[in-house]
TORGU-833001 format. One record per atom (N, C-alpha, C, O): x, y, z. Coordinates in pm, whole numbers, plus 50000, padded with zeros to 5 digits. Layout:
BEGIN
XYZ ...
END
This chain:
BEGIN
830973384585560 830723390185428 831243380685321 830573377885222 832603375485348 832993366385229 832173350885184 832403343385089 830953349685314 830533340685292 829153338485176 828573328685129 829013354285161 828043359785069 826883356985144 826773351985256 825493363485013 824093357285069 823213359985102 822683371085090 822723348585165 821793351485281 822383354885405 822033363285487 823433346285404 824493345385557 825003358285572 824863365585670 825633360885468 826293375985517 825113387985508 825373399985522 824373384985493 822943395285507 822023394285632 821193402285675 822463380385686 821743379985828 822483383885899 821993389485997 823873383185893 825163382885948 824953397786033 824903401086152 824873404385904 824783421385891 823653424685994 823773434186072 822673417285994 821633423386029 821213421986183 820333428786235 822283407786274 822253405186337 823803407686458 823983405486578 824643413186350 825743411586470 825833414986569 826223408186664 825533424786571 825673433386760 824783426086820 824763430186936 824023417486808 823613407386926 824103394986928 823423386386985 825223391586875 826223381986864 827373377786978 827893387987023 827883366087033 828293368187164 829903374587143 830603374687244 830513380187010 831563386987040 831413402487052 832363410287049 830053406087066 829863418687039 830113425887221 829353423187314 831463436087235 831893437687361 832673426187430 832883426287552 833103416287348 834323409587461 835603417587432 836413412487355 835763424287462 837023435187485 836463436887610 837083429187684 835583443187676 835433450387779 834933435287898 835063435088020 834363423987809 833863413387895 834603408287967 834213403588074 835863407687929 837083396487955 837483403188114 837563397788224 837723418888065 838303425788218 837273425888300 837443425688422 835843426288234 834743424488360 835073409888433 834883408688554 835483400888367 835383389588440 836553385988546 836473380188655 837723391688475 839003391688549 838643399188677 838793395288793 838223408588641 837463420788795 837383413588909 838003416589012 836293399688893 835953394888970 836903393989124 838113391989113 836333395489252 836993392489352 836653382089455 837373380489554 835343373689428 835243365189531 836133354689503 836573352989390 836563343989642 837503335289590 837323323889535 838293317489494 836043319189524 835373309189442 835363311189348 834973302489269 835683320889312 836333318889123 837553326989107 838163326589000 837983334789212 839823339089116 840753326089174 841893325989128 840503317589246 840983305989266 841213300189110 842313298989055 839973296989055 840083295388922 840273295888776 839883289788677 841293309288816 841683320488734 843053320788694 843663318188798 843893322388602 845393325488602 845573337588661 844933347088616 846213339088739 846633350988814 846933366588762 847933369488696 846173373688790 846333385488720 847153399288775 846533404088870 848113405188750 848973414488755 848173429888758 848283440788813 847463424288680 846883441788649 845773442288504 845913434788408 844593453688516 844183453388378 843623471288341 843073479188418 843953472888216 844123484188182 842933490888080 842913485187971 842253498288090 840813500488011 841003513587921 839933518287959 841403521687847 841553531787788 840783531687661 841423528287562 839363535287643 838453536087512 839433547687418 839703548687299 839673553587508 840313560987344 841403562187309 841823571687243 842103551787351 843153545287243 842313530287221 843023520587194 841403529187229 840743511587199 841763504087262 842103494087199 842413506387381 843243493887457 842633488087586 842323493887690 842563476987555 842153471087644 842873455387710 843003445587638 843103455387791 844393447587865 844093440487970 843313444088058 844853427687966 844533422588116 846263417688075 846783414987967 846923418288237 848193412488251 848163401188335 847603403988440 848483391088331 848503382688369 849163366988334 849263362088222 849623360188480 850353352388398 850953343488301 850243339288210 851933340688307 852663329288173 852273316388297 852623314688414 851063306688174 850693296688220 851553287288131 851493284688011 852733281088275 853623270288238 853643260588355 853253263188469 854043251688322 854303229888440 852693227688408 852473219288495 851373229588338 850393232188355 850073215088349 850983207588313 849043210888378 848613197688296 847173196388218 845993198788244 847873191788116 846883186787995 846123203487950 844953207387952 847183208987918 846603223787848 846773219287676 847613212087622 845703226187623 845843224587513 845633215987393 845763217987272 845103202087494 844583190587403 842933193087341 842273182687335 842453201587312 841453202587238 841593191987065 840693188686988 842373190587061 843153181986968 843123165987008 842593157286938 843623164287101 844053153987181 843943145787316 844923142187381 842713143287347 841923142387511 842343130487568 841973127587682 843083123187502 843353109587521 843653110287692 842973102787762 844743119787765 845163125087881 843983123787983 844093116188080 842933130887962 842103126788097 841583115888122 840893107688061 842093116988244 841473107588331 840463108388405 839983119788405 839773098888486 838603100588559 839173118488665 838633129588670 840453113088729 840933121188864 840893137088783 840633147588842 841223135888640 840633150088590 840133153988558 840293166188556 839163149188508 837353155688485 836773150388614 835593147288621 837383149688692 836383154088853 836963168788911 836313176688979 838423170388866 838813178888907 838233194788848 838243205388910 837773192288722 837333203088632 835713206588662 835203217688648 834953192988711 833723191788716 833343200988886 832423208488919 834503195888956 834613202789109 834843222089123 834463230189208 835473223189023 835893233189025 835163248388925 835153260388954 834713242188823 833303252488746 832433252888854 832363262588930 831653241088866 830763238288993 831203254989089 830523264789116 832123252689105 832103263789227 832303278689205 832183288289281 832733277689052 832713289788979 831173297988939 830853309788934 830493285788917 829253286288866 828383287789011 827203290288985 828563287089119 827953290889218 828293303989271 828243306089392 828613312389194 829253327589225 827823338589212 827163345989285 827833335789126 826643338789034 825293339389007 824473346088945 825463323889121 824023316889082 822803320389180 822873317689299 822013324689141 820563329189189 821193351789168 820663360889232 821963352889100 821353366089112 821853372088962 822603380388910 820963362388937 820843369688771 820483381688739 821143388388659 819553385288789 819233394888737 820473410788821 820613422488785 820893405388897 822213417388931 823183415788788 823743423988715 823063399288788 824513400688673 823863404588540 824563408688448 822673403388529 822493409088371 822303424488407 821393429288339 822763431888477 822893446188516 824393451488491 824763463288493 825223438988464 826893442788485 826923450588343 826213446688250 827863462988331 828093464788210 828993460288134 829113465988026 829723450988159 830713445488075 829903434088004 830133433087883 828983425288060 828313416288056 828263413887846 828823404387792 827633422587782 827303420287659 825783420787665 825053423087761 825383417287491 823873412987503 824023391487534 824803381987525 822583395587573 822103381387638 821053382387583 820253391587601 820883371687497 819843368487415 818873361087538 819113355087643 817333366187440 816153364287507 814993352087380 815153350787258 814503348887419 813543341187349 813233349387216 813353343787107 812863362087224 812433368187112 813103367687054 812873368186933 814533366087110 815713372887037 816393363986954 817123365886857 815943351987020 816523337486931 815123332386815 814913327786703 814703335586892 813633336586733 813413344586615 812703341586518 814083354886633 813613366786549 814883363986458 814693364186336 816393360786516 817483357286473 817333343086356 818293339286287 816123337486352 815413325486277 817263326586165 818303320286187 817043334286081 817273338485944 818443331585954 818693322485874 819543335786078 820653340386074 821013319986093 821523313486001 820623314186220 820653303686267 820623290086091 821303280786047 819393297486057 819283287085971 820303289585813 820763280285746 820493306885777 821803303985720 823113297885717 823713292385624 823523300685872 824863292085894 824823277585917 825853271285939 823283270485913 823593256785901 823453252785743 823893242885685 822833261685704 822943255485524 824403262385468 824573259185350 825193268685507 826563272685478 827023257185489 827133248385403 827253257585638 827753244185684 827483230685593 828433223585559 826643228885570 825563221885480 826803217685354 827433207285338 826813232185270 827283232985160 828923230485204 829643222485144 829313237285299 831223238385342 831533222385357 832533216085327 830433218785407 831353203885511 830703194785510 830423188285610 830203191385360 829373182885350 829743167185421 828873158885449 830743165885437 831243154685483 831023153885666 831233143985736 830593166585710 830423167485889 829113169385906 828683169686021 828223171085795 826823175985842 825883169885710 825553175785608 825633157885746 825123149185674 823483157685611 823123168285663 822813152285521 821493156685515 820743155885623 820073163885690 821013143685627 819733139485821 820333146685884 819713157285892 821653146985959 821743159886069 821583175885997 821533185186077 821523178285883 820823193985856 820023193085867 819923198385977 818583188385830 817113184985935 817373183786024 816963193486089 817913176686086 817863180086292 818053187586336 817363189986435 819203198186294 819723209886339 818063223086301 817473231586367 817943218286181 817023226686062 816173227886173 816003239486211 815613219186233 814193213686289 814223216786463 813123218586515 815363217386544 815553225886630 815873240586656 815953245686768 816073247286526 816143262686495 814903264886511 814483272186600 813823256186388 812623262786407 811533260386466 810383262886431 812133252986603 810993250086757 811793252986827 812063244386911 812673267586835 813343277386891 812173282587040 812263283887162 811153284286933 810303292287037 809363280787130 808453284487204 809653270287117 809293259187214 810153253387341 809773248487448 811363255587291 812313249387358 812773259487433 812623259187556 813553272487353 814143279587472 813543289987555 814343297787608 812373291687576 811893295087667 811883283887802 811943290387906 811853278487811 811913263887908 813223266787979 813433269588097 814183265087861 816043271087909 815823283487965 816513282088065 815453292487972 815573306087975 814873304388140 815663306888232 813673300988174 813113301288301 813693292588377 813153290688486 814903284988345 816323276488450 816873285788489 817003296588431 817463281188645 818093289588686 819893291588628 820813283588631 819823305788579 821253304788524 822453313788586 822123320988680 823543313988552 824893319888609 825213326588539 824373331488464 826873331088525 828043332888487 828553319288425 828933309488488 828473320688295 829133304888260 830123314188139 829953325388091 831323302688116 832513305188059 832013307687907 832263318487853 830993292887811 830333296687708 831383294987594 831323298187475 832563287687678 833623280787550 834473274987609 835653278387598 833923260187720 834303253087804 835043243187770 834393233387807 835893239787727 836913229287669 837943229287687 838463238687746 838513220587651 840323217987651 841083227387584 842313227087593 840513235587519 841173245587473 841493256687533 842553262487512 840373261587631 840693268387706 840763268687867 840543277687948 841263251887884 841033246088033 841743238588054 841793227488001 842683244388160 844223231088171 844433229088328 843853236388409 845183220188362 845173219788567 846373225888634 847483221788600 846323230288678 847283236288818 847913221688901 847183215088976 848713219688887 849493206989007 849463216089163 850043226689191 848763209289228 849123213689358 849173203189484 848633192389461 849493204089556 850003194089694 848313185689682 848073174289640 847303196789738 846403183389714 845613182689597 844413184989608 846253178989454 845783174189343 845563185389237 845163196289278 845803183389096 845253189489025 843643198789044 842583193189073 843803212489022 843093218589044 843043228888917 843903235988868 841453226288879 841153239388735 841773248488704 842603251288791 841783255188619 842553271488556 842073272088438 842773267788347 840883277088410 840103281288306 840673297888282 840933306388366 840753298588087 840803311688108 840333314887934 839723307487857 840733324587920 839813331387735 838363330087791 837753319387786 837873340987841 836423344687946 835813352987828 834713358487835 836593353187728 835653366787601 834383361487586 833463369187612 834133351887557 832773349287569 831553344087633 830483339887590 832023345687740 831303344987867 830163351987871 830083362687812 828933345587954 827923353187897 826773344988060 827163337488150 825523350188039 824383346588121 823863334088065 823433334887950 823783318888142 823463312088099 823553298188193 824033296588305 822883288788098 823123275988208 823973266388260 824653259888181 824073264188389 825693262388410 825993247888320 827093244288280 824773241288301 825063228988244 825413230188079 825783219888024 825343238388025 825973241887926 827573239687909 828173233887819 828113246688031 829543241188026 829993232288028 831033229187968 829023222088133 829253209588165 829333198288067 830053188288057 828013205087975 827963195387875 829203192087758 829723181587721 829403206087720 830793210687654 831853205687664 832593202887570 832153203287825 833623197787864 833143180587830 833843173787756 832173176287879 832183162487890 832313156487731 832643145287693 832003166087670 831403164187502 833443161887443 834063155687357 833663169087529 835163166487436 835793152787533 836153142587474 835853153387644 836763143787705 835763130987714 836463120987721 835163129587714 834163113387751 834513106787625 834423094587639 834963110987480 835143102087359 834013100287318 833173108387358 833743093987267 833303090987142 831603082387222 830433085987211 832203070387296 831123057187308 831773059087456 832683051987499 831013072387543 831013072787704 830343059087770 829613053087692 830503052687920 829653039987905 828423049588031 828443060088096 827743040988014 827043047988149 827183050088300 826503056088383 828503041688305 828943046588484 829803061088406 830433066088499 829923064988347 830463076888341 829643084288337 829903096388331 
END
């Protein structure tokens, strides 16, 4: 709303199909989980508590401390090859939980909405307000030429993500970074611990992939990477 507008009028008109709409209830759906290909990759959980009518909603679980390289969303300088294989090894197997039974997991009720082709098109309004916000906020991060690029992939929405949409997709995290992805030391090697699952959602696993590599590869990746 404070952003006024158009934005806060698409805003309005679009939120409940927005990916925070139900991460209260998403987060414990995901913690739920029991196969071990992904609570392996989990901070360890104590317990989680669901009560709608007091609006509490809880997951207990532990104090992540000795961790390595938590928290550099700031600062990536730390990885190394031996740890973005370790992160790349370990979604990988998270992301195979999931994979081929989409349509069970878009049945979960914790899940949220999962936008559909129509749905990213019809949303036109909303997409192309928050890049002319941006536009105006940060003029210094979103040059004219990249607001046409961005501009110009909003509105061949309905070309492109239908293509994405008929890939086969998972359970993906959907906010894959150093921010919310640090390693476990263990006898044989650093091993993943992804966690903040609120926005987790139905989608392609390479999405995450791309995400993580986008922060740790720098700037000028070479091509053996």
């Amino acid at each position: 709303v404070m952003c006024g507008g158009k934005l806060a009028s698409a805003h309005n008109k679009f939120k409940k199909k927005l990916g925070f709409t139900g991460c209260h209830t998403r987060e414990l759906g995901v913690f739920s989980q029991t196969d071990e290909r992904f609570v392996k990759y989990l901070p360890k959980v104590y317990g989680l508590h669901e009560d709608p009518t007091r609006e509490a909603y809880i997951v207990v679980m532990e104090l992540l401390q000795g961790m390595e390289l938590m928290d550099t969303a700031d600062d990536v300088s730390g990885w190394q090859p031996e740890h973005i294989e370790a992160v790349v090894k370990g979604i990988a197997e998270v992301h195979s939980v999931w994979y081929g039974r989409e349509e069970e997991l878009g049945k979960q009720p914790w899940l949220g909405p999962v936008l559909t082709s129509a749905d990213m098109v019809e949303m036109t309004p909303l997409w192309e307000a928050l890049e002319l916000h941006s536009a105006e906020e940060f003029p210094e991060m979103l040059s004219r030429g990249m607001l046409q690029y961005h501009l110009d992939l909003v509105r061949s929405l309905g070309d492109w993500w239908p293509k994405m949409e008929a890939m086969p997709r998972t359970l993906i995290h959907n906010d894959f970074n150093p921010r919310n992805v640090c390693l476990r030391p263990t006898e044989d090697g650093p091993k993943l611990c992804v966690y903040d699952w609120e926005l987790a959602t139905l989608g392609l696993p390479q999405h995450d992939l791309a995400e993580f590599l986008l922060f740790v590869l720098g700037d000028h990746p070479e091509a053996s990477d």
